[in-house]
N, C-alpha and C positions, 0 to 999 in steps of 0.2 A: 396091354403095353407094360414093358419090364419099369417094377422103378427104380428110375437112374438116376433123378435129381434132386440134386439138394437143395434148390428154391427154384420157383417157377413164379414168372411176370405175367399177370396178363394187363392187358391193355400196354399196347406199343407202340403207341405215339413219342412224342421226341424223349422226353422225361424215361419213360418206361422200356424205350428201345435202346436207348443209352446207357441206364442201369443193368439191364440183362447184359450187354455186353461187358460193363464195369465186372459183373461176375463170374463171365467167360472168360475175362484176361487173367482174373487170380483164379482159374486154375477149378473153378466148380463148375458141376454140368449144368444148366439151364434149362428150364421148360419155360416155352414160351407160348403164348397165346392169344389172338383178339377174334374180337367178334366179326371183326372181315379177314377173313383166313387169308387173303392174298400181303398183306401187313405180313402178318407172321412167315408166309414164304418170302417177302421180299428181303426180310431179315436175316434167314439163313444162307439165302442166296448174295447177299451182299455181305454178311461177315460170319458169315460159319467158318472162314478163314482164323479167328481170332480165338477160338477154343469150343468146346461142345455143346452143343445147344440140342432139345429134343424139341419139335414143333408138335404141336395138337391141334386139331382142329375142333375136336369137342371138348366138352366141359368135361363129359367121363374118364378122356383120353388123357388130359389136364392133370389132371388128380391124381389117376393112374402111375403115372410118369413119376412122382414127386415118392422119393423115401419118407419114413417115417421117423419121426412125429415131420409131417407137411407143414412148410412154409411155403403160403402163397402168399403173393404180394399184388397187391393193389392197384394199377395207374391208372386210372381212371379221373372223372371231372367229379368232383368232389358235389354233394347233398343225393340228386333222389340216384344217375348215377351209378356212384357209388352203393346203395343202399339194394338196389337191383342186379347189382354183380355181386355181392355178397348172398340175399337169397337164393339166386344160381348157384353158390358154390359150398354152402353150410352144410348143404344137406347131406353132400357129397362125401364130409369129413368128419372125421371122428374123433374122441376124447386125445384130447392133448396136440391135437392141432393147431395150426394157428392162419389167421390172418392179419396179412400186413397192409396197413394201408399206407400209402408211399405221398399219397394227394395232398393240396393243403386244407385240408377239411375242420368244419368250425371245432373247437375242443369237444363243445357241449352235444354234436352228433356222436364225438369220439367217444365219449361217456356213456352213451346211450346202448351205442354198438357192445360197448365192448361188456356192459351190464348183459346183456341178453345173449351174448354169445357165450361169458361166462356160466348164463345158466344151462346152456347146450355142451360145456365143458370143454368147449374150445377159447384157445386165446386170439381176444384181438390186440395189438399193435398198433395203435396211432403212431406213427413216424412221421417229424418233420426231416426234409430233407430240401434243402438248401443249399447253390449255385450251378442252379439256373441248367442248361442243358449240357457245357464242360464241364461242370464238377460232376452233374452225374454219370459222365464216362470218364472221368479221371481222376477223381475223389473226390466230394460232398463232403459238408458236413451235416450228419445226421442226430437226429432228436429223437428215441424212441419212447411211447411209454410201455403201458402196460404192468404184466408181472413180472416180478423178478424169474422166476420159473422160465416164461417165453425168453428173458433176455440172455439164460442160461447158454438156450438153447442157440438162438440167431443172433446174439452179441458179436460173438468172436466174427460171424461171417461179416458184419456191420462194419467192424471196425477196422476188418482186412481190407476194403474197396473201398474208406472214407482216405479224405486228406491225410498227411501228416505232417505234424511240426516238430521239429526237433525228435523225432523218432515214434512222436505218440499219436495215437489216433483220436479224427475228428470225431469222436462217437461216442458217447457214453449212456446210461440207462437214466433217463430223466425222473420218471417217480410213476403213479400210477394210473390207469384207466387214459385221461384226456391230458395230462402232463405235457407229451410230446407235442402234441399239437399248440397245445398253448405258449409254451416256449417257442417252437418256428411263429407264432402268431405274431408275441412279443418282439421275435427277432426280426419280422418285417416291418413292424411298428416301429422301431429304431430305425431301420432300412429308410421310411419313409422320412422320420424327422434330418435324417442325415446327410440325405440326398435334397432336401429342401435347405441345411444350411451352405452346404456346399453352393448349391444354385444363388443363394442370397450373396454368400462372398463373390460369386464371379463376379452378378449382380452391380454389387457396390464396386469392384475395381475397376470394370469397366465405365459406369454411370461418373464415378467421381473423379477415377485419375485418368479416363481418356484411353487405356491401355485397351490396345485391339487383342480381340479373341487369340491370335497364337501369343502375344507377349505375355498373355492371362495363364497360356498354357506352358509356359515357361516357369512361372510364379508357383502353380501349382508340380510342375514337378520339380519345383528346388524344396517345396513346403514336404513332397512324399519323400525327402530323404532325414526329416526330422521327423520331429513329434505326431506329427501327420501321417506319416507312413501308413497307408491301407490302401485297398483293392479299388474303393470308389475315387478318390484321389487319383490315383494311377492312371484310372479309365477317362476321369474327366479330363484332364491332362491331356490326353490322345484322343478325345473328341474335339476339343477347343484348336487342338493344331489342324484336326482334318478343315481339307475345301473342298466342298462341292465339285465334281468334276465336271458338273451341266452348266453351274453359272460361273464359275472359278469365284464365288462368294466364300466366307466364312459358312461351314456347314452350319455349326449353330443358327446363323442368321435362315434361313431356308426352312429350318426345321417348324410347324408352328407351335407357338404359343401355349398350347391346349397340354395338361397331362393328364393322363388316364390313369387308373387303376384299376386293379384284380378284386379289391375288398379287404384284404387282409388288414387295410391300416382303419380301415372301418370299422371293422371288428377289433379291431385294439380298441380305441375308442369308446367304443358302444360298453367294451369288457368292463372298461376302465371305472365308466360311469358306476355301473353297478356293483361294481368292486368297492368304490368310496377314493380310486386308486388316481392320483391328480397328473395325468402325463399331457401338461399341457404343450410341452414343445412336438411328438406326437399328435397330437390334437391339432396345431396350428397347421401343420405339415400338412394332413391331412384335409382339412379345408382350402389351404392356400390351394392343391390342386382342382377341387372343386368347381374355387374360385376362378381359374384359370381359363379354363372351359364354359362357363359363363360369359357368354359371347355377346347376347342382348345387352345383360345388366353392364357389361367392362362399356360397352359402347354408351348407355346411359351418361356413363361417370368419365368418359374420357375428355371431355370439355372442360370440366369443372379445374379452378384452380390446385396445385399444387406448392411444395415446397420450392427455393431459389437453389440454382442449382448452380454456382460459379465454380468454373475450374479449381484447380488446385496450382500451385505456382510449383514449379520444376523441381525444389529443393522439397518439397513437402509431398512428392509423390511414396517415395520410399517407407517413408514414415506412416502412413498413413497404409500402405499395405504391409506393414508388419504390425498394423492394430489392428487389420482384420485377421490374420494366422492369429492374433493372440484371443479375439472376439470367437473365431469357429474353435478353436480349439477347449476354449471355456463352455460354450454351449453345447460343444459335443458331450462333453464331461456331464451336462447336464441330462441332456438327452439319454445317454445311457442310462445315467442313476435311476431317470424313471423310468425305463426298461425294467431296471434290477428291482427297484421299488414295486412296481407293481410284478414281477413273478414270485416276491416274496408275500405280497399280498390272496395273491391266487392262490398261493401254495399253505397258508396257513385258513383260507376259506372251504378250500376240497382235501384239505389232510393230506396233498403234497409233501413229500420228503425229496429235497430237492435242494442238491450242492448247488450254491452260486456258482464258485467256483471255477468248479466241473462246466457250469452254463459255457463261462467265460474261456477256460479249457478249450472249448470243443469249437468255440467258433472263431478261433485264430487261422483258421484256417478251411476253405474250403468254400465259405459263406460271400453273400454280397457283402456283408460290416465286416470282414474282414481287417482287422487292421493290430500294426503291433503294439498301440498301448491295452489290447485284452490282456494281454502276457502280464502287465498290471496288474489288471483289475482281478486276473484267476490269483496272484501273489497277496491281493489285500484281502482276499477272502480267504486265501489257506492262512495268514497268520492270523487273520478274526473271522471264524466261521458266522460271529455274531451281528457282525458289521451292520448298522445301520443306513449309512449311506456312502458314498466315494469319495464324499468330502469328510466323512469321519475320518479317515485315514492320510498319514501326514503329510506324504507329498502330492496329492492331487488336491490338499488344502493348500498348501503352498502356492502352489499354479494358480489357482482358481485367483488368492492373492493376490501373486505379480502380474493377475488379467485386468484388475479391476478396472484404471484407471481407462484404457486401452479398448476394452469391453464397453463400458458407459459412452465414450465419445464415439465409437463407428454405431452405437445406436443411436444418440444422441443425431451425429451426422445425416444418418438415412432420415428420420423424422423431420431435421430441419429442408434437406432438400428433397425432402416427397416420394424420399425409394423406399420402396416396402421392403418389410426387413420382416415378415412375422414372426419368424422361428427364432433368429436374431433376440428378438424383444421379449416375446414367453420365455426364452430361456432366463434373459435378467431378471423377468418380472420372479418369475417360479425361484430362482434364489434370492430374489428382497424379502420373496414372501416369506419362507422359512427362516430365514436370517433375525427378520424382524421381532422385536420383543414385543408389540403389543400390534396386533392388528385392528380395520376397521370393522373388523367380523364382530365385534361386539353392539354396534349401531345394529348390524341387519334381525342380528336375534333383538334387539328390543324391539325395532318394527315389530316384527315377528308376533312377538309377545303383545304389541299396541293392537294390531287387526285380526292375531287368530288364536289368542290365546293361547301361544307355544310352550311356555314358559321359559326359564334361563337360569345361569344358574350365576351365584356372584363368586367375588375373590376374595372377599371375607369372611365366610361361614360357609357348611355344605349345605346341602339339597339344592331344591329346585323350587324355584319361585314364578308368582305371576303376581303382575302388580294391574288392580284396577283404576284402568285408565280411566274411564268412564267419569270416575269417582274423585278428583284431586284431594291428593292429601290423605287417602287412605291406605295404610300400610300393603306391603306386600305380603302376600298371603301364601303357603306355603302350599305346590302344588300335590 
C-alpha cells in the first residue's frame, strides 16, 4: 500500500470517527482503521464524500498507508485496551514515529507508555481532547503532551482541526510525558465541580423562590449574557425549557435523580490527595454524585427532619436570585482556582513546564467549561506568569468582594431550609480557610503530638518539638 496519509485513526467509534473526519474536511488524507473492518467501511461509505480517507483492514496495511515520520492516533477505551492496540502497532513502526493517544487515560499510564516507547525511539503523545462528539468533528479543544519534537511534528495538524477564538487555536503543547492528560483530567474535575454548582443554583431557585423549571431557564439565560457566559450555562438554559413530549412534564422532572460518571473526576480526587493539592469543591462534586445514586442510604435518611422551608414573599424573589448569580459566580471563581492550584502543583511534582495561561488560552473554546471569563484568567496569567491564585489578581479580588455578603446568605439559606448546597458550601468554607490568619490546624498537630508523638513545630523559635505528655510539667524536648 502507497503511503498517502498523513495521520491514521484507528478505533472508530463515535470520538474517533469524528476526529478522522475532522481531518478530512481540512484537507489531509486519512487512514482509518478498527478491529471490526465493517466500522471502517461503513465510514467511508458514509462520508468519504467529505475528503480522502484510505481504509485498512490490517494492521500492516495501517502503517503502510501512513507517510513518514507516522502519526497514528489512538481511540480506543482507555487502560488494558489501549495498552494492547499499542503492542499491535509498535512493532510495526520505526524511530521517530509516533503514537497518539486521543482516549481519556489516567496520566500515570500516559507516563509509563510513553517512558518505554521512548526507549523504542518512538514518541508517544498523550492528548487530552475535549467536547464531547461535536467538537471532535467541528473543533475540540485539545491537550497534547509529550516532546517538543512530536509537537513539531503534529502540532500545526492539532491546531488546524481544533476550535478557534478570536482567530487562535484551541491547541497548544502542554509540557511532558503525562502532562496532556493530566490537564483534560484537571479540566474534567472542574467540569464536575461546575456542573454541580450550576445544579445547586437551579436547586435553590426552584426550592426557595417557587420559580418553575422554564422561569429557571429564563434566569439562566439572562445570567449567560453576563459574567456567566459559558457553554454549560447555555445548555442548562435549553434543558430546563425542554418538556417531555410522553408526559408534557418538565423534562427535568422525568429525568432520575441518580448521576453517573466516567472517573475522571475521581481521579482528580484521588490525584489531588496525593499531590497534598486541597480541591475541595471538586471533591464535593464528586461525591455529591455518588451520593445521588445511593438509593438504599437517601431512602434511610429521607424521613428524618429537615430545615423550615417558608416561601419567600413576591418582593424578595428577585433579590434573592441575583444572590445566587453572585454565590455561583464566587464559587466558580473558586473552583477554577483549584483546578489552576493543583496543575500547578502537578507540574512542579513531574517537572511539568506548563503555561497556565496557555491552559486557560486553549479551553475558551471547544471544551465542556467553556466559558468567557477564561479570556481572564489566560490575561492574569500573561501579565503574572507567577500568579499564585485568581484572587491574587485585582479584579477577581474585587468580585470575590462584592460576593461576600450575597455568598454567605444563599449558604446560610440553603442550611437553614435543609437544601443541600455542597459545592455552594466547600467553596466558602475553602476561601475562610485560606483567608483565615490563624487556623484550628494547630489543636490537631498537638493531638498529634499527645498520642503519636508527631511532633510540631512553634511560632516562637525554630525546629521541631515534642512535648512529654505523659510527664506534666516537663519541658519540651527537641525532636
Amino acid at each position: 500500500m502507497e503511503a498517502t496519509a498523513q495521520i491514521g485513526i484507528t478505533g472508530l467509534a463515535v470520538m474517533g470517527r469524528n476526529l478522522a473526519r475532522n481531518f478530512a474536511r481540512h484537507g489531509y488524507t486519512v487512514a482509518v482503521h478498527n478491529r471490526t473492518p465493517s466500522r471502517t467501511r461503513a465510514l467511508v461509505e458514509e462520508f468519504g464524500h467529505e475528503g480522502s480517507f484510505v481504509p485498512a483492514e490490517s494492521a500492516e496495511d495501517f502503517v503502510a498507508a501512513l507517510e513518514r515520520p507516522r502519526r497514528l492516533m489512538i481511540m480506543v477505551k482507555a487502560g488494558e485496551p489501549t495498552d494492547a492496540v499499542i503492542d499491535e502497532f509498535a512493532p510495526l513502526l520505526d524511530e521517530g514515529d509516533m503514537i497518539i493517544d486521543g482516549g481519556n487515560a489516567h496520566f500515570a499510564d500516559t507516563r509509563r507508555r510513553e517512558a518505554a516507547l521512548r526507549e523504542r525511539g518512538i514518541h508517544f503523545v498523550g492528548t487530552g481532547v475535549s467536547g464531547g462528539e461535536e467538537g471532535a468533528l467541528n473543533g475540540p479543544s485539545i491537550m497534547p503532551g509529550g516532546s517538543r519534537e512530536s509537537y513539531a511534528v503534529l502540532g500545526p495538524m492539532l491546531e488546524e482541526i481544533s476550535a478557534k477564538v478570536d482567530g487562535e487555536p484551541c491547541a497548544t503543547h502542554i509540557g511532558a510525558d503525562g502532562a496532556g492528560h493530566f490537564v483534560k483530567m484537571v479540566h474534567n474535575g472542574i467540569e464536575y465541580a461546575d456542573m454541580q454548582l450550576i445544579a445547586e443554583a437551579y436547586h435553590l431557585l426552584r426550592e426557595v423562590t417557587g420559580y418553575s423549571p422554564a422561569e429557571i431557564a429564563e434566569v439562566f439565560r439572562a445570567w449567560n449574557k453576563g459574567r456567566l457566559d459559558s457553554y454549560l450555562i447555555e445548555i442548562t438554559a435549553e434543558v430546563l425549557a425542554h418538556t417531555d413530549p410522553a408526559t408534557d412534564r418538565p423534562f427535568v422532572d422525568i429525568v432520575k435523580d441518580a448521576a453517573e460518571q466516567k472517573g475522571t473526576g475521581r481521579w482528580t480526587v484521588q490525584t489531588a490527595l496525593d499531590l497534598g493539592s486541597p480541591v475541595t469543591g471538586i471533591a464535593q462534586a464528586t461525591f455529591a454524585r455518588v451520593a445521588s445514586s445511593r438509593a438504599e442510604l437517601r431512602a434511610a435518611y429521607r424521613p428524618l427532619p429537615g430545615g423550615t422551608r417558608q416561601p419567600l414573599r413576591a418582593h424578595e424573589t428577585d433579590r434573592f436570585t441575583n444572590q445566587v448569580e453572585q454565590a455561583l459566580y464566587a464559587s466558580k471563581i473558586i473552583a477554577y482556582d483549584q483546578g489552576w492550584t493543583m496543575i500547578r502543583d502537578a507540574a512542579a511534582e513531574y517537572g511539568w513546564d506548563i503555561d497556565l495561561g496557555a491552559v486557560a488560552k486553549i479551553w475558551r473554546g471547544g471544551c465542556i467549561i467553556r466559558a468567557a471569563f477564561l479570556d481572564r484568567i489566560r490575561a492574569a496569567h500573561a501579565a503574572n506568569p507567577g500568579l499564585v491564585s485568581l484572587l491574587a489578581e485585582e479584579h477577581f479580588a474585587e468580585e470575590i468582594a462584592g460576593a461576600q455578603v450575597p455568598w454567605r446568605e444563599v449558604v446560610a439559606s440553603a442550611a437553614r431550609r435543609g437544601i443541600p448546597a455542597p459545592a455552594f458550601t466547600a467553596a466558602l468554607a475553602y476561601y475562610d480557610t485560606l483567608r483565615a490568619e490563624r487556623l484550628p490546624a494547630a489543636l490537631i498537630q498537638s493531638q498529634r503530638d499527645f498520642f503519636g508523638a508527631h511532633t510540631y513545630q512553634r511560632v516562637d523559635r525554630e525546629g521541631t518539638f515534642h512535648t512529654k505528655w505523659a510527664e506534666p510539667g516537663r519541658p519540651e524536648i527537641e525532636g
